[in-house]
TORNUVEX-833135 format. One line per 4 residues: number of its first residue (from 1); their letters; for each residue x, z, y of C-alpha. Coordinates in nm, 4 decimals, always signed. Layout:
N
NUM = A = X,Z,Y | ... .
! end
This chain:
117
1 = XXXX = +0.0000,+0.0000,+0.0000 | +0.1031,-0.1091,+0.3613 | -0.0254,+0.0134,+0.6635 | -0.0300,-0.0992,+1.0254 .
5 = XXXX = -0.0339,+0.0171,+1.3754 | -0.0838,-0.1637,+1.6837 | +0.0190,-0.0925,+2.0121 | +0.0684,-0.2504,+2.3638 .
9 = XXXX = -0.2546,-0.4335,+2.4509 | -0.4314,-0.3989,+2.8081 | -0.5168,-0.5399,+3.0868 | -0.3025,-0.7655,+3.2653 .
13 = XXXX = -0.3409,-1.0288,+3.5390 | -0.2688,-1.4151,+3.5035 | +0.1199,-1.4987,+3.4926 | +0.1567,-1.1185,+3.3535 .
17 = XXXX = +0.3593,-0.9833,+3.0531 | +0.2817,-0.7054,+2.7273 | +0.5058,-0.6713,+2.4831 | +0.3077,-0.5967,+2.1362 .
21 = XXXX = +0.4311,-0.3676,+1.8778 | +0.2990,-0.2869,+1.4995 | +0.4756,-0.0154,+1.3026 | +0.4356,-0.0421,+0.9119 .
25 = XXXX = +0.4550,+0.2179,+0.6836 | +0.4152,+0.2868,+0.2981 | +0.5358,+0.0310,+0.0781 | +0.7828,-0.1470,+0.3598 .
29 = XXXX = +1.0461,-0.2421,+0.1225 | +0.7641,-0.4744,-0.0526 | +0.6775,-0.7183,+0.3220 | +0.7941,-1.0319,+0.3328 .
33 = XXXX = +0.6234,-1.2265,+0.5966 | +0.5161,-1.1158,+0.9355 | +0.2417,-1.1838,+1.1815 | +0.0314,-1.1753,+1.4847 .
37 = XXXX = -0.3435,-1.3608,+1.4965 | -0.5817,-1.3408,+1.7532 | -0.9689,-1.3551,+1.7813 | -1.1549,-1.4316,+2.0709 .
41 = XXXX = -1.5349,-1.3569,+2.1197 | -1.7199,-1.5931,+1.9298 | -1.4184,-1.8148,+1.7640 | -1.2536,-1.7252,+1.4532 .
45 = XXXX = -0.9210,-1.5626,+1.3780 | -0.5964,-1.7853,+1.4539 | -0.2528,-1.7801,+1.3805 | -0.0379,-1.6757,+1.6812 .
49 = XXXX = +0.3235,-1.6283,+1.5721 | +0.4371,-1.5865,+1.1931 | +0.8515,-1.4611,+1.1043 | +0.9888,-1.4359,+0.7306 .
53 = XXXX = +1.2059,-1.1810,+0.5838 | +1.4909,-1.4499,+0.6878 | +1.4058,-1.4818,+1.0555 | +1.2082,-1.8273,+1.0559 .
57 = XXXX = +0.9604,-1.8289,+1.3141 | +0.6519,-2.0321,+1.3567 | +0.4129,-2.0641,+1.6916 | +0.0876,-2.1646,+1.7248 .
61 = XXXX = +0.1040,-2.5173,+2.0365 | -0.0607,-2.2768,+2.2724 | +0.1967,-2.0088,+2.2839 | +0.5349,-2.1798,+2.2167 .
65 = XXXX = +0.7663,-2.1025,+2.5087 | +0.5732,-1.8978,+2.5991 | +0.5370,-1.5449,+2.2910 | +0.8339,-1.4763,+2.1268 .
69 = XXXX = +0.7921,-1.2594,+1.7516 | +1.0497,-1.0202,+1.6537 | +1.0936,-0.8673,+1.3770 | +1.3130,-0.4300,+1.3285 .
73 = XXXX = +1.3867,-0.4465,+0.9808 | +1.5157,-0.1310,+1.0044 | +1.1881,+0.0167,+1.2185 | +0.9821,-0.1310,+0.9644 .
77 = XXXX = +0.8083,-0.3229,+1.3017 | +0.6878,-0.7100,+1.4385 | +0.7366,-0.7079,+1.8127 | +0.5339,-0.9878,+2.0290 .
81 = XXXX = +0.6578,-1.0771,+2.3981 | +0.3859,-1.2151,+2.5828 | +0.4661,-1.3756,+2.8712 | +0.3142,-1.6130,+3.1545 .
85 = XXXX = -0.0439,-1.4854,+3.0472 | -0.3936,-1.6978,+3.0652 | -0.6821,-1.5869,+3.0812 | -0.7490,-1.7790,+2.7618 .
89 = XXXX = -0.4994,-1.5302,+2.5784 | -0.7775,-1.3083,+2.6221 | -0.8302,-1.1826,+2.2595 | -0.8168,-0.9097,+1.9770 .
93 = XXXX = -0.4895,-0.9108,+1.8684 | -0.3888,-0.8378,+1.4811 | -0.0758,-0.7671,+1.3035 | -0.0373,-0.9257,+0.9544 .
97 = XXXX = +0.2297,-0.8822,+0.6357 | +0.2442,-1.0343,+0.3632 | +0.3872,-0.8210,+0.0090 | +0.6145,-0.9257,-0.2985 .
101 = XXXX = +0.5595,-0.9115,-0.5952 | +0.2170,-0.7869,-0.5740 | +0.0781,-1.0876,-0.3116 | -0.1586,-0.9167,-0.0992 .
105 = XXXX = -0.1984,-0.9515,+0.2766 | -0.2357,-0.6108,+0.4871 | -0.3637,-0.5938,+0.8478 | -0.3672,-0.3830,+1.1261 .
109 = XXXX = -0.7062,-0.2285,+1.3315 | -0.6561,-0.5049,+1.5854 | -0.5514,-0.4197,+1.9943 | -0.7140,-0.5278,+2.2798 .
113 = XXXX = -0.5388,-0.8004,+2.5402 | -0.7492,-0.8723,+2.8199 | -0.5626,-1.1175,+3.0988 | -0.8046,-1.1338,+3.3854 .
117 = X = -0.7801,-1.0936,+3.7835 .
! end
């Protein structure tokens, strides 16, 4: 068993940063891949930003140069830098890992990211 903890989300004004942060505990030794996926009010989940154990990253076209993931192997945590904000980031934000061997996805509660004027 993994679990998850979000932190970081809030309000924040167009062109503004937050820096995301999800702590896993438990079974830590067993994640693999690691994630962030948003959902907005009345759209479904999407991918955001995904890392491996080995560092490859992968961006969804509306964040690249934009987010940056990061991944504290040794604080068992998956870091997202958001920066330049739109109000069209607007969204729950969720933290995602992936285990080995057992394959089983965990996620966090969610956190709230809310970039308005």
């Amino acid at each position: 068993q993994v679990q998850l903890v979000e932190s970081g989300g809030g309000l924040v004004q167009p062109g503004g940063s937050l820096r995301l942060s999800c702590a896993a505990s438990g079974s830590v030794l067993t994640i693999t891949n690691m994630g962030w996926y948003r959902q907005a009010p009345g759209k479904q989940r999407e991918l955001v930003a995904t890392i491996t154990a080995g560092g490859s990253t992968n961006y969804a076209d509306s964040v690249k140069g934009r987010f940056t993931i990061l991944r504290e192997d040794g604080k068992n945590t998956v870091l997202l830098q958001m920066n330049s904000l739109k109000p069209e980031d607007t969204a729950v934000y969720y933290c995602q890992v992936d285990t080995y061997p057992i394959l089983r996805q965990y996620w966090g509660q969610g956190t709230q990211v809310t970039v308005s004027s």
